[in-house]
Each structure stands twice: as structure tokens, then as C-alpha cells.
C-alpha positions, -999 to +999 in steps of 0.1 A: -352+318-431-386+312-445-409+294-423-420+256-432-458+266-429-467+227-437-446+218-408-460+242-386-494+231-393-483+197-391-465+205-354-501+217-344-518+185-353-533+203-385-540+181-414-521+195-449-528+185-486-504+182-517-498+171-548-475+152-569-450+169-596-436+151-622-437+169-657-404+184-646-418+221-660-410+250-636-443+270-652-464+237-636-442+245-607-454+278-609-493+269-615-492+244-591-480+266-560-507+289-568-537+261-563-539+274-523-519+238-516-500+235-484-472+217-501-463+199-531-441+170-539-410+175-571-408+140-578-375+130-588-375+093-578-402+079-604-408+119-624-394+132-651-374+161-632-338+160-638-313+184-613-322+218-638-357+215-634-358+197-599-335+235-591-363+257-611-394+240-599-382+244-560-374+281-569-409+285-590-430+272-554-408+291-529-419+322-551-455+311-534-468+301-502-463+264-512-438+241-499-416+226-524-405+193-511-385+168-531-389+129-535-355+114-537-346+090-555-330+065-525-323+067-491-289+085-506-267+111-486-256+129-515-293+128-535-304+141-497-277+170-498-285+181-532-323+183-532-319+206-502-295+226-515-317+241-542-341+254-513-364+229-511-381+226-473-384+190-474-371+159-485-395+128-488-373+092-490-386+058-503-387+026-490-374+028-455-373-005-437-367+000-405-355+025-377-318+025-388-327+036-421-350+062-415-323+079-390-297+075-416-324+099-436-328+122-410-287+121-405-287+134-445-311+161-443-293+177-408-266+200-402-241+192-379-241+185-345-278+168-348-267+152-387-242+148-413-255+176-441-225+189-460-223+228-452-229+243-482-257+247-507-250+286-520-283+286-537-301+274-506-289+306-486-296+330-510-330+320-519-341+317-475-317+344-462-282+345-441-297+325-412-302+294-430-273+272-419-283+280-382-325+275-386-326+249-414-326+217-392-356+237-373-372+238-409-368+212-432-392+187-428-379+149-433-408+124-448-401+087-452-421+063-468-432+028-455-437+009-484-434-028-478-452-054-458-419-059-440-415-019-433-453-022-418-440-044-393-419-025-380-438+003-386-438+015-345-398+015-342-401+036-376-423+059-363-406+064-333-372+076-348-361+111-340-362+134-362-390+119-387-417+142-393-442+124-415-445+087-421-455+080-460-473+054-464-467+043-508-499+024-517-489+008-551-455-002-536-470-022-504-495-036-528-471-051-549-450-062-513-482-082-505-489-101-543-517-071-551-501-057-582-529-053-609-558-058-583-584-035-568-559-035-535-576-006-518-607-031-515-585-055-499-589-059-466-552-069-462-539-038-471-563-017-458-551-034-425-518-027-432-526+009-438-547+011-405-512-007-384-491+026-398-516+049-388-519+032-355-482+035-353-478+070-361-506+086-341-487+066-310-458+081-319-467+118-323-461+118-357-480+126-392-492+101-413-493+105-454-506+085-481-510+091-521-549+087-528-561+082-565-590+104-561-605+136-545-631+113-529-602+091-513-589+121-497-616+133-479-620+099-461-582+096-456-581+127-435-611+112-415-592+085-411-566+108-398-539+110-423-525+148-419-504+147-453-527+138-481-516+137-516-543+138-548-528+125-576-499+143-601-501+172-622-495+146-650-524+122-643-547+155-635-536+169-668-546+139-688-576+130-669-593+164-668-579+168-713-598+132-718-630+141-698-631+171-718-624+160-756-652+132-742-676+154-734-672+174-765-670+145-785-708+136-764-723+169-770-717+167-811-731+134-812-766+148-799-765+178-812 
């Protein structure tokens, strides 16, 4: 089986970067896994990637040395089963509240005797090789994301679950958990301490800690902060940002000309 090279990193204490994809378009897929990314998120929980594209964007980044990984949509078994099953190396799962919760997520994304995976998944041993149904637990990494005030207090029994990789921390979502929709949040120092109590939490427990930043500047001072799974915005958001700064600065340069 192919090796999970953002895992690996990530077992050495190496920090990783990523990005979000959304569009749902296997020749993003493609584009994006040729960036020099460690890994890249197929969003299917708030993305517009249904289970054809989800299948053809995994297949488009394990054609590169990215990691596809797939947001699910909920802490589901059979959502778990099925994103892995199209070869993805990692599953990422929202708005886990508690220990209980994020083993029931590691539970999905393990073969038996250590989970509950359905054995299966054709696709998924064809694209990583015979050996897959005996190195897969080895290689799929398992994110969950803390999301909510209450998740952040229990943040430490969260971390400490076997079989987590990366804790996630989902910065619009805890905003909104503490009455910050619509705000500056990431000025506040409320959720900033919230942030700091998961990282806290995590770097006791051995494990990674992840965040979604807005901003290339944002990212830099996360992994000084010492997040080791650092997302940069979506292929959407970079698309439309980078198309309006453009037509702006065209639009500039005929005005003084």
C-alpha cells in the first residue's frame, strides 16, 4: 500500500499544510495535488462534491504525492466506510463532542480487530495494491474536529482517545458556539483562548493540532504557534479572490493609463 507521507511527517512531529476542496472538479483535484501540498482536504460536508466526484478527485490526488483526505459529512459509519473506499488516506469528521464520539470515528475508519470498517472497498485495493486490507489501519489517518465551546472543554479526554491522529480545531463553527458569528472572532480574546486550551490539549496528548486559517499570513503564525496541520483557505475562495484582484487591478491600470 502507498504510504500516508502526511502521516509520517506528522508521526515525526513535522508540521504539514493543505488546502480545502470544494468545486467538486477532479481537474482542480488534479491542479491542486500538483501545488507541492502535503495533503488536501475533498470537502463533502459543506462542498459541492457529490460521491462521482468525491471518487474522481481522491483518484486525481493519489495520481500525485498529495494526500487526498475527505471531510465527511457527520460522524457516520457508512459516510466513514464510503469515503475510504474510494482510496482516500484520511477521513476528517465534524463536530466531535467528546471522547466517545471521537472513538466511535476512529471505530468507522478501522478494520477489524482494532474497528468496525466493512471489508470491502474494491476500488480502494486496486488503486493502493493487494496489501491494503492488512496495512490500511497503519495508514489512514483519522482527523476530528473540535468545534464547539462545549467540545473545547473536554478538549484533553478528546485528545487523548486512541486512534485520533489530528485534532481540528473549526474556527467559524466555535465562533458561532460562543455568540461570535458575524464578528472579527479571531481578535477575540475568548476564542483565541479557546484555541490556545486545544492546543494545550493536544501537544499533552501527543497528538497534531489543525486549524482552517483565512490567510497565508495566518498560517505562518499558526505553525508558530504549533499547529502541525494548517489549512489556507479553498480552491473556491482562492479562485475568486486571486479572479477579483486581477479584473481590479486591470480595471486600476486603464483608469491611469
Amino acid at each position: 500500500m502507498r504510504e500516508n507521507t502526511t502521516l509520517t511527517k506528522l508521526r515525526k512531529g513535522e508540521a504539514t499544510i493543505g488546502c480545502w476542496l470544494t468545486i467538486g472538479s477532479p481537474v482542480v483535484a488534479a491542479v491542486m495535488g500538483r501545488c507541492g501540498l502535503d495533503w488536501v482536504v475533498i470537502d463533502t460536508e459543506h462542498g459541492a462534491v457529490g460521491y462521482d466526484a468525491m471518487l474522481m478527485c481522491a483518484s486525481e490526488l493519489l495520481a500525485t504525492e498529495t494526500t487526498p483526505i475527505v471531510r465527511v459529512g457527520a460522524n457516520d459509519a457508512t459516510l466513514i466506510k464510503r469515503a475510504l473506499d474510494t482510496g482516500a488516506m484520511g477521513i476528517l469528521v465534524p463536530m466531535v463532542m467528546n471522547a466517545e464520539e471521537a472513538k466511535r470515528a476512529v471505530d468507522a475508519a478501522k478494520f477489524p480487530p482494532t474497528g468496525v470498517r466493512s471489508v470491502g472497498g474494491f476500488v480502494a485495493q486496486l488503486l493502493h495494491g493487494d496489501d491494503y486490507l492488512v496495512c490500511a489501519n497503519e495508514q489512514i489517518l483519522v482527523a476530528i474536529q473540535i468545534e464547539h465551546i462545549e467540545a473545547v472543554k473536554r478538549a484533553p479526554e478528546i485528545c487523548r482517545t486512541e486512534g485520533v491522529d489530528v485534532v481540528f480545531i473549526g474556527p467559524n463553527d466555535l465562533a458561532a458556539s460562543l455568540g461570535l458569528i458575524g464578528t472579527p472572532f479571531r481578535e477575540n480574546p475568548i476564542w483565541q483562548d479557546a484555541v490556545r486550551r486545544v492546543v494545550e490539549a493536544a501537544k499533552e496528548a501527543g497528538k497534531a493540532a489543525g486549524i482552517q486559517c483565512g490567510s497565508v499570513e495566518e498560517g505562518k503564525e499558526r505553525l508558530r504557534q504549533g499547529f502541525r496541520f494548517v489549512a489556507v483557505s479553498s480552491d473556491a475562495r482562492l479562485l475568486h479572490q486571486n479572479l477579483c484582484q486581477v479584473a481590479e487591478t486591470l480595471r486600476t491600470r486603464d483608469r491611469v493609463d
